[in-house]
ROBA-746910 format. One line per field, with one value per residue: chain; residue in three letters; x, z, y of N, C-alpha, C in turn; residue number from 1. Coordinates in steps of 0.1 Angstrom, whole numbers, plus 5000, padded with zeros to 4 digits. Atoms other than C-alpha are relative to their C-alpha. Layout:
REM residues N
kette = (A;...)
rest = (ALA;...)
n_X = (X;...)
n_Z = (Z;...)
n_Y = (Y;...)
ca_X = (X;...)
ca_Z = (Z;...)
ca_Y = (Y;...)
c_X = (X;...)
c_Z = (Z;...)
c_Y = (Y;...)
nr = (NUM;...)
//
This chain:
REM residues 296
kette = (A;A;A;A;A;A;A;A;A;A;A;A;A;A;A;A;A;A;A;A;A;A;A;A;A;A;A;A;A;A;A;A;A;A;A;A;A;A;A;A;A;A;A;A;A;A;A;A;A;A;A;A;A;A;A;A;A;A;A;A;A;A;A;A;A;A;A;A;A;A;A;A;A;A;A;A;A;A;A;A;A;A;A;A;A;A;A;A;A;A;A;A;A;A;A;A;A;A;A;A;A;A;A;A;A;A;A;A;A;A;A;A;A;A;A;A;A;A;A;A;A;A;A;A;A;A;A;A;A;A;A;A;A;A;A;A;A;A;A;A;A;A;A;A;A;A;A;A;A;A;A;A;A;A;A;A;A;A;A;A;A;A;A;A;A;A;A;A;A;A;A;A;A;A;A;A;A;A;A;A;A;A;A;A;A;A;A;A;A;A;A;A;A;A;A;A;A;A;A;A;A;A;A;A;A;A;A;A;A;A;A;A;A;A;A;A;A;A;A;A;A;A;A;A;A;A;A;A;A;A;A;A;A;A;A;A;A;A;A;A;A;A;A;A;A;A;A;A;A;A;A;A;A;A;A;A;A;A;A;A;A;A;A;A;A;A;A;A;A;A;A;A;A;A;A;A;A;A;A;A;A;A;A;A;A;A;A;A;A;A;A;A;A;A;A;A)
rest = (UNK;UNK;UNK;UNK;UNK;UNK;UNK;UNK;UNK;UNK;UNK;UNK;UNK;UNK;UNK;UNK;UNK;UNK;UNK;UNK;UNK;UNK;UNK;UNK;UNK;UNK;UNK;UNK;UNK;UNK;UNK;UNK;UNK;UNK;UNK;UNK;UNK;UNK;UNK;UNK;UNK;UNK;UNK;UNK;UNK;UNK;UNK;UNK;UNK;UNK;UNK;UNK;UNK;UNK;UNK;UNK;UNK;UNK;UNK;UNK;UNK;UNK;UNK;UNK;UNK;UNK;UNK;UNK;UNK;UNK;UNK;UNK;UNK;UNK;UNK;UNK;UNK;UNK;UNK;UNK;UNK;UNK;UNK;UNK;UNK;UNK;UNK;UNK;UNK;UNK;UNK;UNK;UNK;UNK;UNK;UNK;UNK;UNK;UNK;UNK;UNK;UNK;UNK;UNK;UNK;UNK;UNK;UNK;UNK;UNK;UNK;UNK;UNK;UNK;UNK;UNK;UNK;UNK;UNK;UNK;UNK;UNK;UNK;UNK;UNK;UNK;UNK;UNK;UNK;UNK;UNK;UNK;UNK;UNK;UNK;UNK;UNK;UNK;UNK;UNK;UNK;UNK;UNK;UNK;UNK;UNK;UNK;UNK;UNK;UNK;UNK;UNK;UNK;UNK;UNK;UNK;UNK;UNK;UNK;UNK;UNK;UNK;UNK;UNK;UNK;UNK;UNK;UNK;UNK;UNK;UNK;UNK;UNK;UNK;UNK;UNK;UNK;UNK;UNK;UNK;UNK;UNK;UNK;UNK;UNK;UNK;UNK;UNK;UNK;UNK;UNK;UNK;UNK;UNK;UNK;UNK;UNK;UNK;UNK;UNK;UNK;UNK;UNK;UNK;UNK;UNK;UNK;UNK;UNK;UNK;UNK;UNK;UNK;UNK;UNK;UNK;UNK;UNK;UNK;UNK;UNK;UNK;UNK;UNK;UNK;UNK;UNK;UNK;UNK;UNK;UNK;UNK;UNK;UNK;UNK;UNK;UNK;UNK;UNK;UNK;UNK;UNK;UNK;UNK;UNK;UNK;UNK;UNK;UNK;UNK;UNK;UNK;UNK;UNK;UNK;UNK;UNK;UNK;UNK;UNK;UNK;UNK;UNK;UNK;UNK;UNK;UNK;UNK;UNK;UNK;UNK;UNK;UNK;UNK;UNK;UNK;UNK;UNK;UNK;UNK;UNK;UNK;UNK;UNK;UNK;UNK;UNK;UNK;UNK;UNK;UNK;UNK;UNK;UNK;UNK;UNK)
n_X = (4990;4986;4994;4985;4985;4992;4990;4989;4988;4998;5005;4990;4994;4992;5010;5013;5003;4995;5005;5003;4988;4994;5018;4997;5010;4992;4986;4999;5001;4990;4992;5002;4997;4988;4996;4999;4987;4987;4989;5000;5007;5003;4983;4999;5006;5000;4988;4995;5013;4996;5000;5017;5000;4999;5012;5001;5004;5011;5013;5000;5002;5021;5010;4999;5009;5017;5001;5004;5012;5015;5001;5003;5013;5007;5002;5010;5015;5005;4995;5005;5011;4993;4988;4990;4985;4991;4987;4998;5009;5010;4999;5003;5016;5007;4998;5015;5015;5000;4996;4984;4996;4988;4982;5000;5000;4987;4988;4999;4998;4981;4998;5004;4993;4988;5003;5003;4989;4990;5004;4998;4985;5000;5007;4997;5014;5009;5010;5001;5017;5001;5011;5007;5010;5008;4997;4998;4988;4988;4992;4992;4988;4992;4997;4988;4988;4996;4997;5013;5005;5001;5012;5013;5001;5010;4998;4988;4989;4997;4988;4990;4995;4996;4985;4999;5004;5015;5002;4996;5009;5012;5002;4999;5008;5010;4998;5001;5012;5007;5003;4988;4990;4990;4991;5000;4991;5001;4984;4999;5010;5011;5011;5001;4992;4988;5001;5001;4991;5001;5017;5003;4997;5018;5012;4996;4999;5016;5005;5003;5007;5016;5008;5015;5008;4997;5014;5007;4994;4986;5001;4985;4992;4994;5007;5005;5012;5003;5001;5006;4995;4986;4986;4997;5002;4989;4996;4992;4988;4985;4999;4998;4983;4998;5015;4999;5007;5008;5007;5010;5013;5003;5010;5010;5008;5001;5011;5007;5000;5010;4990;5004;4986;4992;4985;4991;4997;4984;4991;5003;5014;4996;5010;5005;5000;5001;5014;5006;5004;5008;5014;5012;5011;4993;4994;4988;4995;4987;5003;4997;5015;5013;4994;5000;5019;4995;4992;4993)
n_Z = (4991;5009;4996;5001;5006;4996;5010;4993;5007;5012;5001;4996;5008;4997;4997;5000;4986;4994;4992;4994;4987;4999;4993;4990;4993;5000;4991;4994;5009;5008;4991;4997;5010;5004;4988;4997;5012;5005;5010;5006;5015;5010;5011;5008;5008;5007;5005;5006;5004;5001;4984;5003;5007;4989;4993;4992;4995;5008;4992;4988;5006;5007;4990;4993;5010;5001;4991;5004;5008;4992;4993;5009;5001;4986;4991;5004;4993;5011;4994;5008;4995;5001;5002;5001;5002;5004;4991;4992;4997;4992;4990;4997;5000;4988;4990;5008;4997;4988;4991;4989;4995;5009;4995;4998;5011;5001;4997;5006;5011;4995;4995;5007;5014;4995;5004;5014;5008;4992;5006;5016;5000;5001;5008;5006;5008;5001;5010;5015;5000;5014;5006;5012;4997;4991;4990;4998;5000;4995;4984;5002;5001;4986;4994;5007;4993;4978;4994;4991;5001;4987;4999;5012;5004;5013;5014;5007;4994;4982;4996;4992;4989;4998;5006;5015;5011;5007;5007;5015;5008;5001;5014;5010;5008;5003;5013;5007;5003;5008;4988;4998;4987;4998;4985;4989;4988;4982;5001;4992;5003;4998;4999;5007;4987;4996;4992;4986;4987;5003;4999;4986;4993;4998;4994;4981;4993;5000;4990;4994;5006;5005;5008;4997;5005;5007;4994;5010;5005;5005;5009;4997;5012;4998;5005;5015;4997;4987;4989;4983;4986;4997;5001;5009;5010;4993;5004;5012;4998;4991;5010;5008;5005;5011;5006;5009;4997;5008;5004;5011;4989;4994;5002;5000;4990;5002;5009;4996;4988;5007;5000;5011;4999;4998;5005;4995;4994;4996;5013;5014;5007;5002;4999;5005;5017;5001;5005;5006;5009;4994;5010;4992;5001;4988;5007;4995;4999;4990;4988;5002;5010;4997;4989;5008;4993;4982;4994;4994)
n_Y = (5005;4996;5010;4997;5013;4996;5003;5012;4995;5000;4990;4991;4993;4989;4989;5003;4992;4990;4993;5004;4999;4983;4991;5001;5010;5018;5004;5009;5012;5004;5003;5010;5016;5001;5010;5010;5003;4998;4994;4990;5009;4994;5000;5006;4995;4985;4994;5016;5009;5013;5006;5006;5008;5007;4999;5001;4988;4997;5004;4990;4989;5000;5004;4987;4985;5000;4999;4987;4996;5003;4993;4989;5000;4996;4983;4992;5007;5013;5015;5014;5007;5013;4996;5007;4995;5011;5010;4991;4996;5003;4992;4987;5008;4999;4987;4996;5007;5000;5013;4997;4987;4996;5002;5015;4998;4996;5010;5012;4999;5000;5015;5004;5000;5009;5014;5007;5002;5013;5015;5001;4998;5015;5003;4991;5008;4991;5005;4998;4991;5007;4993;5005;5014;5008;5000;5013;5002;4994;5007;5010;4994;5001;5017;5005;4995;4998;4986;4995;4985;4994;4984;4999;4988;4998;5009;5002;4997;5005;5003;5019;4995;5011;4998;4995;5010;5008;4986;5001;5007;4999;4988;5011;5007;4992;4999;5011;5002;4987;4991;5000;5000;4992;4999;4989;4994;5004;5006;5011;5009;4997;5013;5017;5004;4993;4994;5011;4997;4984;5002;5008;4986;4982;5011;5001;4987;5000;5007;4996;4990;5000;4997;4997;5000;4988;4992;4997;5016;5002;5013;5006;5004;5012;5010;4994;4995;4986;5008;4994;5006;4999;5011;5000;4989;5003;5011;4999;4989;5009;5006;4991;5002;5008;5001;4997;4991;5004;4989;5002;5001;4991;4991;5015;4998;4987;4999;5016;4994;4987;4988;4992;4996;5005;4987;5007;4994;5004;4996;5008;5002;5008;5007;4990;5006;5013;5001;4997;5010;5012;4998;5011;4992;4993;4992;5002;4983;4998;4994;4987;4991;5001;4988;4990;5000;5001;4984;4999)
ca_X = (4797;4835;4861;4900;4927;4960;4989;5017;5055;5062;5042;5072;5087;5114;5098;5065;5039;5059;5033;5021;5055;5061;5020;5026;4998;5018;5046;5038;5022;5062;5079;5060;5066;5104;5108;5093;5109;5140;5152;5151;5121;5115;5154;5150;5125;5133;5171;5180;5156;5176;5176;5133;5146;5153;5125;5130;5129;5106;5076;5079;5082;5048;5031;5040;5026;4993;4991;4993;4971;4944;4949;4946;4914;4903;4909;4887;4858;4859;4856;4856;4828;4852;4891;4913;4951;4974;5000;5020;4988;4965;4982;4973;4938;4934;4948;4916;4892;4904;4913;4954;4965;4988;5019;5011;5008;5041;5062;5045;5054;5094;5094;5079;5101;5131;5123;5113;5147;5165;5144;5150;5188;5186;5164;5173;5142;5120;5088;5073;5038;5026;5001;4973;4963;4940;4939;4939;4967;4989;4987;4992;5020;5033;5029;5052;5076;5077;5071;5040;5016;5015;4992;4957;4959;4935;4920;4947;4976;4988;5021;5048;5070;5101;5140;5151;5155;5120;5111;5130;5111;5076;5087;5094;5065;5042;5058;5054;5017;5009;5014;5040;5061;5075;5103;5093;5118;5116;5143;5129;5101;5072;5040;5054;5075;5105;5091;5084;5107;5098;5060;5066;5082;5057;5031;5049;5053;5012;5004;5007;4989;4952;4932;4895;4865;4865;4846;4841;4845;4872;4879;4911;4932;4944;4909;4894;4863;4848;4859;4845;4862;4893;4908;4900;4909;4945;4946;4949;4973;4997;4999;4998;5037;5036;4997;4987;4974;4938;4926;4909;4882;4888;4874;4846;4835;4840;4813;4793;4792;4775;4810;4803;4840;4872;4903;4934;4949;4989;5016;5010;4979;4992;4959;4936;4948;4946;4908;4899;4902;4879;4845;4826;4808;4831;4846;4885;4903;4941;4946;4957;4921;4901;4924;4916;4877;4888;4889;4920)
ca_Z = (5001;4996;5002;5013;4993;5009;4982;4990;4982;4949;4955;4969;4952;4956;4973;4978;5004;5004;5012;5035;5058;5058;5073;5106;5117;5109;5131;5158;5135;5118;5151;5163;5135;5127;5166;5163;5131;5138;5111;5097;5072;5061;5052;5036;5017;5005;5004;5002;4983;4971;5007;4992;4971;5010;5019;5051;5049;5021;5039;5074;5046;5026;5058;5071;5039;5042;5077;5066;5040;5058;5086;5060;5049;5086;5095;5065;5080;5056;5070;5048;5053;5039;5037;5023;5016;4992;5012;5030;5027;5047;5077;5073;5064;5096;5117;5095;5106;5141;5146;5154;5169;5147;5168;5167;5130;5126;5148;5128;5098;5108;5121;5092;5064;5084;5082;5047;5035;5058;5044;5003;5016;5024;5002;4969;4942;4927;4904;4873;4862;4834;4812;4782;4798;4812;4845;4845;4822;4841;4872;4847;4838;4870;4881;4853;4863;4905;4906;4932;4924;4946;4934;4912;4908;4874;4847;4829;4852;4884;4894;4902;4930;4931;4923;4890;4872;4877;4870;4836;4827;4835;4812;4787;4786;4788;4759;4744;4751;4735;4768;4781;4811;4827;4857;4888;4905;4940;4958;4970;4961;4977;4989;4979;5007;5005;5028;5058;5081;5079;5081;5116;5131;5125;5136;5171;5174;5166;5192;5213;5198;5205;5180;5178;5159;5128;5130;5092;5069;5061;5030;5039;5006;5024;5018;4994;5016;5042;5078;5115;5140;5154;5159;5125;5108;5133;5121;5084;5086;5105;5071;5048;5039;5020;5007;4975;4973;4964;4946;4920;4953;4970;4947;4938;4974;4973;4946;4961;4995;4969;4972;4951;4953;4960;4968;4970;4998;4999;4971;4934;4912;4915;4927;4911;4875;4879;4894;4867;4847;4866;4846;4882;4881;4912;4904;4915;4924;4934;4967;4948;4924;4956;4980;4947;4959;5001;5019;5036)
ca_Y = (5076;5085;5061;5071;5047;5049;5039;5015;5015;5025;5057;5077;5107;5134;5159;5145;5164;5193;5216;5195;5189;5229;5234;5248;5225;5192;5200;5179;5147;5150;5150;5126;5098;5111;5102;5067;5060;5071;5088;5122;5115;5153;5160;5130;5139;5172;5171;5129;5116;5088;5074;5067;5040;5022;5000;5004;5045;5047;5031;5052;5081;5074;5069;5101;5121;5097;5105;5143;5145;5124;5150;5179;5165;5160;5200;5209;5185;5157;5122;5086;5067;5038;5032;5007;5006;4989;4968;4992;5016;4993;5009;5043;5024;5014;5046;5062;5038;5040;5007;5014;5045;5065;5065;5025;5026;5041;5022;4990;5003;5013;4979;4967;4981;4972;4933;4933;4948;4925;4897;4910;4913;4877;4866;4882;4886;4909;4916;4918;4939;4915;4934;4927;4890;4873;4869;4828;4827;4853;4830;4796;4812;4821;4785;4772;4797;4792;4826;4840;4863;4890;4920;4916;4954;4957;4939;4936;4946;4918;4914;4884;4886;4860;4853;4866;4837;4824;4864;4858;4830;4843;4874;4848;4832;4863;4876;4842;4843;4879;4899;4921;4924;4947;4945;4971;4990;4974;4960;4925;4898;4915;4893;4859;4835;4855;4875;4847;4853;4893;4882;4857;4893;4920;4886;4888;4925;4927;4902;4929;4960;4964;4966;4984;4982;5000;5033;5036;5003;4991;4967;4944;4943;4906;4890;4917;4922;4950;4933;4944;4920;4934;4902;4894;4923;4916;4879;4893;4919;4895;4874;4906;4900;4869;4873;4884;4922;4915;4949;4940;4925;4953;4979;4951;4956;4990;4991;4962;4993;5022;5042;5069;5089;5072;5099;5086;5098;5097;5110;5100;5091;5055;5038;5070;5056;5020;5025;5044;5011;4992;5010;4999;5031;5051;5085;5079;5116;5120;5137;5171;5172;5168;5194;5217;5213;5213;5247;5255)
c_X = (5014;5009;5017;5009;5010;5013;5009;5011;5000;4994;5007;5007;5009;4992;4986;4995;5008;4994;4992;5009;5004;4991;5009;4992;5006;5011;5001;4996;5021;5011;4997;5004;5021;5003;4998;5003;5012;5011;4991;4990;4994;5013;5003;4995;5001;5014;5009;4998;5005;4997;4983;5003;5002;4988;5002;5001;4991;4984;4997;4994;4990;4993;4999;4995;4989;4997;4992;4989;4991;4995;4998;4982;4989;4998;4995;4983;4996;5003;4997;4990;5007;5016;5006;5015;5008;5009;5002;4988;4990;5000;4994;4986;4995;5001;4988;4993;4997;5005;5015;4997;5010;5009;4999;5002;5015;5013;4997;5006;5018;5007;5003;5015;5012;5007;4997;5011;5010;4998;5004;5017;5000;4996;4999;4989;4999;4986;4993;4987;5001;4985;4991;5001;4994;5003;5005;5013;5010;5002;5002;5015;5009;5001;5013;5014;5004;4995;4983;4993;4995;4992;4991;4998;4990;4996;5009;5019;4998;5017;5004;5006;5008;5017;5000;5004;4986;4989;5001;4992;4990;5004;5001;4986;4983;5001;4995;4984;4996;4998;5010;5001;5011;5005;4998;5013;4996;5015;4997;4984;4993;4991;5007;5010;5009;5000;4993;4998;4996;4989;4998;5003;4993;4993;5003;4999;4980;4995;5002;4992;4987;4998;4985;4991;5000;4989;4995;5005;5008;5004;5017;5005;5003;4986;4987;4987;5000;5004;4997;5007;5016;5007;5002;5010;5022;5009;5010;5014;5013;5005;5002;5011;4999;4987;4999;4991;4985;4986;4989;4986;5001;4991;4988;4993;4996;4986;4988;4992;4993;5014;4999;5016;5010;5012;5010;5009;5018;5009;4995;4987;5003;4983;4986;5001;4994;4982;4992;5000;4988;4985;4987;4985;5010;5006;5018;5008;5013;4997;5003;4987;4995;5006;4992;4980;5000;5002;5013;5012)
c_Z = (4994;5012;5001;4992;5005;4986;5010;4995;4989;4999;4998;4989;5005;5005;5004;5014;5003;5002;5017;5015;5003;5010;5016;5011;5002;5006;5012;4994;4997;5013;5009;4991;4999;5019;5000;4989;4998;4996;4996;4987;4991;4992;4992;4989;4990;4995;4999;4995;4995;5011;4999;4994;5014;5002;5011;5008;4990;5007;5015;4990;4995;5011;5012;4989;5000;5011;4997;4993;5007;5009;4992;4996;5015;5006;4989;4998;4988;5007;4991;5011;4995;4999;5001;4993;4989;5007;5012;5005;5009;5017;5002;5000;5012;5008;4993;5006;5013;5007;5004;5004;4991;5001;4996;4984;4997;5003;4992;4989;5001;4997;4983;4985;5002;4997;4984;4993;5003;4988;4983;4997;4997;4990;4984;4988;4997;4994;4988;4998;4989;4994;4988;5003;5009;5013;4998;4990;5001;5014;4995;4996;5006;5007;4994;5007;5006;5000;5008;4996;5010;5002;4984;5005;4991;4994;4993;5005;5017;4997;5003;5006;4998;4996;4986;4992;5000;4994;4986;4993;5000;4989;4987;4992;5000;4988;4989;4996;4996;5010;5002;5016;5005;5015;5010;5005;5013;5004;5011;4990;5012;5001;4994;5015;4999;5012;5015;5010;5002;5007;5018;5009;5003;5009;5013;5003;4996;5009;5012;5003;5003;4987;5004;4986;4995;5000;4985;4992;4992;4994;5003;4986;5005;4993;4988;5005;5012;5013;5010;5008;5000;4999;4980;4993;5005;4993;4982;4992;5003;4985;4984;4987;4987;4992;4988;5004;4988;4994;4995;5004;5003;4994;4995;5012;5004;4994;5004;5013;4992;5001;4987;4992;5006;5002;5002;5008;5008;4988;4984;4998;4997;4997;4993;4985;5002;5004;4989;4986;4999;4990;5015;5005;5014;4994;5007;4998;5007;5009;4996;4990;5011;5011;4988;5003;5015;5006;5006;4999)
c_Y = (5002;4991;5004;4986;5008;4991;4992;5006;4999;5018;5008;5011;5012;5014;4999;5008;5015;5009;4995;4998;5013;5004;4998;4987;4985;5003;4988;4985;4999;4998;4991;4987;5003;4991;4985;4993;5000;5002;5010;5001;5015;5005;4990;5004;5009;5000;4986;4991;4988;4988;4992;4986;4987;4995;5007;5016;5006;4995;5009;5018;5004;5001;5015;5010;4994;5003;5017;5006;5000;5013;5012;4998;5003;5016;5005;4993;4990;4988;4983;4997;4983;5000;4990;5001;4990;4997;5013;5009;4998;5007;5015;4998;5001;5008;5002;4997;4998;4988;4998;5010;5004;4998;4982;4994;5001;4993;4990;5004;5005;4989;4993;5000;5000;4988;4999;5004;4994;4986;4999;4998;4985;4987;5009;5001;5014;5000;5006;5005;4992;5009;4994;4985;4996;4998;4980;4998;5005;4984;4983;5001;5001;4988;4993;5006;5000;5013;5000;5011;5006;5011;4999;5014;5004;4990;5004;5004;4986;4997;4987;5010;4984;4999;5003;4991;4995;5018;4997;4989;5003;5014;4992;4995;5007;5007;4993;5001;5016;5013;5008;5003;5007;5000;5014;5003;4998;4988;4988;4993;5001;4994;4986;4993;5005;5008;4992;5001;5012;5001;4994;5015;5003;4987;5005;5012;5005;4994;5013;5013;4996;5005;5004;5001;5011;5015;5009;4986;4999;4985;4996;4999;4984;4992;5007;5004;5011;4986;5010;4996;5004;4986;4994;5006;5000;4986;5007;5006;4991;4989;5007;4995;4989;4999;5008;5015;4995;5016;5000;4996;5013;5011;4992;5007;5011;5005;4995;5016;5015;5010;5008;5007;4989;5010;4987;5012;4999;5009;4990;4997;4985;4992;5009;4995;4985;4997;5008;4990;4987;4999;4996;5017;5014;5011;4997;5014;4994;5014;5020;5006;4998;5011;5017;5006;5000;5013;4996;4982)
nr = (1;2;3;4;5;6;7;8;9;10;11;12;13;14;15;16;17;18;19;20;21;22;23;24;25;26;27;28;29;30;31;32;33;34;35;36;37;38;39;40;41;42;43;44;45;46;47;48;49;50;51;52;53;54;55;56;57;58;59;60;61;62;63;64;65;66;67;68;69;70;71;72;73;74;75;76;77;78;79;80;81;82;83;84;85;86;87;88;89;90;91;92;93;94;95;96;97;98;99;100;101;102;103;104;105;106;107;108;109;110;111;112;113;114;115;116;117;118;119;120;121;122;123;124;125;126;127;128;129;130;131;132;133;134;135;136;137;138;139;140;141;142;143;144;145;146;147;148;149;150;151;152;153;154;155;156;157;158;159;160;161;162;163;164;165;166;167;168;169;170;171;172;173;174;175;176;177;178;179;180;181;182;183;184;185;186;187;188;189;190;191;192;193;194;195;196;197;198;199;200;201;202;203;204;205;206;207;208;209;210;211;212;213;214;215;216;217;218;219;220;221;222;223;224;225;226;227;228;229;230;231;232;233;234;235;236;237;238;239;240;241;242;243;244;245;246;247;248;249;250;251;252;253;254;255;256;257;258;259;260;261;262;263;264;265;266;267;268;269;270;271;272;273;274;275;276;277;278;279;280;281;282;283;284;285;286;287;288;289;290;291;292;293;294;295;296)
//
């Protein structure tokens, strides 16, 4: 069984996909998402890449190279039999699985990375990758501090999310306890209530989106398991924003589902490294070692 991962923000790179935005084949996919995004997302790419450090055109941007790819794999007849996404990624997740529609996908995700740099404007914060501890005392840690944890990524890698002074004390007192901590480049407090108000939005602009039954399974990063019920699978998503990414379930269930392969299927070996810590028996491939095995 082989399972697509779609990467989240942070993926993004100068250039990223560029054979893939050139393919004559992806002309219409790119003129379709720049229209409902927009903005100009392969001149970004290629010739303003600063403009990636934007949420709010960095997310439209990644979701247009996992779109591509996926579709790259699709025209040389490969289909997941599973597919989950980190954060941002769960979108392309579910386009995959059939349960959005792409264009529908797209606009949410426009939408999406709109409100959440509104909300990091307003709300000013960020987060912290704490490394080498325990899971139970990263998250007593983060209690002391106020801060929210927002991404069990590895054993031994989860994230905070939260204003920078209660940041500064959780780096404090991970140092303290024999760990270290390192500040992300993002430009907001990511999964934790900062994002709220961001979160009630998207909720309302989903209430009107069908949703469909997935048509390969699809593990929710929100509650870490395979889900089936559209409305479910609707409910979770709508709560995403301030919820913790729950990885460290997700490939769990993955494993739990006999997934033999894992690609990751977007820019970067982000999620490709991080499961190759897990040891759960899965082979984990970035999307350029498994194109190197892909005709055409």
């Amino acid at each position: 069984m082989v399972a697509y991962l779609f990467p989240g923000q942070g993926s993004q790179t100068p250039g990223m996909g560029e054979e893939l935005l050139t393919a004559p084949w992806a002309e219409e996919i790119v003129d379709t998402a720049e229209r409902l995004a927009g903005l100009p997302l392969v001149e970004i790419i290629r010739e303003r890449p600063g403009e990636l450090s934007r949420t709010a055109v960095a997310q439209p941007a990644i979701l247009l190279v996992e779109w591509l790819a996926f579709a790259s794999l699709a025209r040389a007849g490969c289909v997941p039999q599973a597919a989950a996404g980190h954060s941002l990624g769960e979108f392309a997740a579910l386009a995959a699985c059939g349960v959005l529609p792409w264009g529908a996908a797209m606009e949410l995700v426009a939408l999406r990375g709109r409100l959440m740099e509104e909300a990091a404007q307003a709300h000013p914060g960020g987060m912290v990758a704490v490394l080498k501890l325990p899971l139970g005392e990263v998250e007593r840690l983060a209690e002391e501090a106020g801060c929210t944890v927002a991404n069990y990524n590895s054993p031994g890698q989860v994230v905070l999310s939260g204003p920078p002074d209660m940041l500064a004390r959780a780096q404090e007192l991970a140092q303290a306890a024999g760990g270290k901590a390192v500040p992300l480049q993002v430009a907001g407090a990511f999964h934790s209530p900062a994002m709220a108000e961001a979160e009630r939005a998207l909720a309302r602009a989903l209430e009107d989106v069908p949703f469909s039954a997935p048509r390969c399974r699809f593990v929710s990063a929100v509650s870490g398991k395979p889900e089936e019920s559209p409305d479910e699978i609707k409910a979770l998503l709508s709560r995403q924003m301030t919820s913790p990414v729950r990885w460290m379930e997700v490939i769990g269930s993955l494993a739990d589902l006999e997934v033999e392969e894992a690609w990751e299927v977007g820019p970067g070996e982000v999620l490709t490294r991080l499961g190759k810590r897990f040891g759960v028996g899965i082979r984990f491939l970035a999307f350029r070692e498994v194109m190197g095995d892909v005709p055409g």
